[in-house]
N, C-alpha and C positions, 0 to 999 in steps of 0.2 A: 435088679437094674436100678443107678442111681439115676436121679434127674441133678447135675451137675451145674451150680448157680455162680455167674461171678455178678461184681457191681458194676458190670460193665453196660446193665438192663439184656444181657444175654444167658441164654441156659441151653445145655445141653443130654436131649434124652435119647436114649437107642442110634445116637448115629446124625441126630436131624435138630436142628440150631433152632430156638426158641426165641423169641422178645419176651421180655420178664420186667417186671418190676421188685424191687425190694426197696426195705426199709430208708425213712428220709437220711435216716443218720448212714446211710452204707452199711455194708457188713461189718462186723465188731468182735474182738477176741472175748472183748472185754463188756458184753451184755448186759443191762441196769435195766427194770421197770421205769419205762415212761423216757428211754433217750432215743425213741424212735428208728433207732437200728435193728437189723437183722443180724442174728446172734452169728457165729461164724461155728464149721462144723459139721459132722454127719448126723444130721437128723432123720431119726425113724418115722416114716408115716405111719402113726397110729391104727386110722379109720377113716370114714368118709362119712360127713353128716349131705343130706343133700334136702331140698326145699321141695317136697310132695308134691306141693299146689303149684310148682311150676316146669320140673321135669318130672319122671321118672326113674328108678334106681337105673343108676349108670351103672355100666359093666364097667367092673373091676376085682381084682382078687383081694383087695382090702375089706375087712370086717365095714359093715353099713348099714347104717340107721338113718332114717327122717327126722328131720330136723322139726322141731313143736313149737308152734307159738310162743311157749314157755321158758325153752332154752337160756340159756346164759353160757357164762363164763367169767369165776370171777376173777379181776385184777385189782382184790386189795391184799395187799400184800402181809399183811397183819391177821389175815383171816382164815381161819383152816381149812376151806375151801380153794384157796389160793391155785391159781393155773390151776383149775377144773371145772369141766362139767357141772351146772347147776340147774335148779327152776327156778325159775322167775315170777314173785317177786323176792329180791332175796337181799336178806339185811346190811349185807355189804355192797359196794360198788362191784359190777360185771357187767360186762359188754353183752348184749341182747343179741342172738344170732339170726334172730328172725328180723331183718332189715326190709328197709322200702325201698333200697336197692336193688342191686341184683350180686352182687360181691361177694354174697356168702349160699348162694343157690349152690356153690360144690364147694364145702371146708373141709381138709384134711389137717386137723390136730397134729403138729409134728413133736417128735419127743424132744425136745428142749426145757430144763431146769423139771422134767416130771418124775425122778428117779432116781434122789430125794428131789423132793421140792425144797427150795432155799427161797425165803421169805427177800424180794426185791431183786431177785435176778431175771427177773422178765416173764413174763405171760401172754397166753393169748398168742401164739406164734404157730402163726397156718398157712397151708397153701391156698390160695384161694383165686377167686377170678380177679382180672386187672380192672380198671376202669378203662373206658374206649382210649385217652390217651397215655396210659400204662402211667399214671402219677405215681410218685413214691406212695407205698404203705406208712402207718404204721409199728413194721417191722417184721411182716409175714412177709411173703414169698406173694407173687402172683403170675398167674399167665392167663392170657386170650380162653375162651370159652374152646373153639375148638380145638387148640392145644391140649388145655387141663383135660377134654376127656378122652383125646390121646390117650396122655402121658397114665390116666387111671384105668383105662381100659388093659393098659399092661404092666402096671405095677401091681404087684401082692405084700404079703406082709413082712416080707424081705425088703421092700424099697426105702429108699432115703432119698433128702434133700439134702447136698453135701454144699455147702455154702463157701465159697475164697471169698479171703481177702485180697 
């Protein structure tokens, strides 16, 4: 099952219409590190990292691990960790997963530029929770809390975020 995203701040999963947030720049064919759009596309949900110390592992059929105070993810583009997974502290620039937020308590890694990775085509591209008034990302994907564990309680490793322009 996809979760079905336009730029319209609407998404569509299993039948039942969403409020979503995406990237400042709108959705994009044309994807770049740092122009603040959401890449346009069928994107794989990788996994689900989620935040111990503030839920619980969510039911869902996607592979799932806790997220560590350590975590990263780096977006320097130059760097051969580039769009991946790291620990923190780590010698290039990477975005800390572990926020004072609450925005990344459920990240789902989408497959976007990870298969090859191309040096400047963008990183860091997740679904993630919204802020209370759904602000643009970014350039990740976002929805509502009780949505997101919706939409993961019945997605598996089969699902996608398939993004229009």
């Amino acid at each position: 099952m996809d979760l079905l995203v336009n730029g319209d701040g609407t998404a569509l999963w299993n039948g039942r219409s969403l409020r979503c947030a995406v990237g400042r720049g709108g959705i994009s064919a044309a994807k770049r590190e740092g122009d603040g759009a959401t890449p346009a596309g069928r994107l794989p949900m990788r996994f689900l990292l989620f935040r111990p110390d503030r839920l619980g592992p969510p039911s869902t059929g996607l592979p799932l691990r806790p997220i560590g105070r350590d975590d990263g993810w780096c977006d320097t583009a130059t760097d051969q960790a580039y769009n991946s997974l790291i620990k923190l502290p780590y010698p290039a620039r990477a975005e800390n997963l572990w926020r004072t937020d609450d925005l990344y308590d459920l990240v789902v890694p989408l497959g976007y530029n990870d298969l090859p990775v191309i040096a400047g085509m963008g990183s860091a591209i997740f679904l993630h929770l919204a802020t209370p008034d759904f602000a643009p990302t970014a350039g990740c994907v976002a929805l509502g809390k009780p949505d997101l564990l919706a939409v993961l309680a019945e997605a598996d490793q089969e699902s996608c975020v398939v993004t229009h322009l």
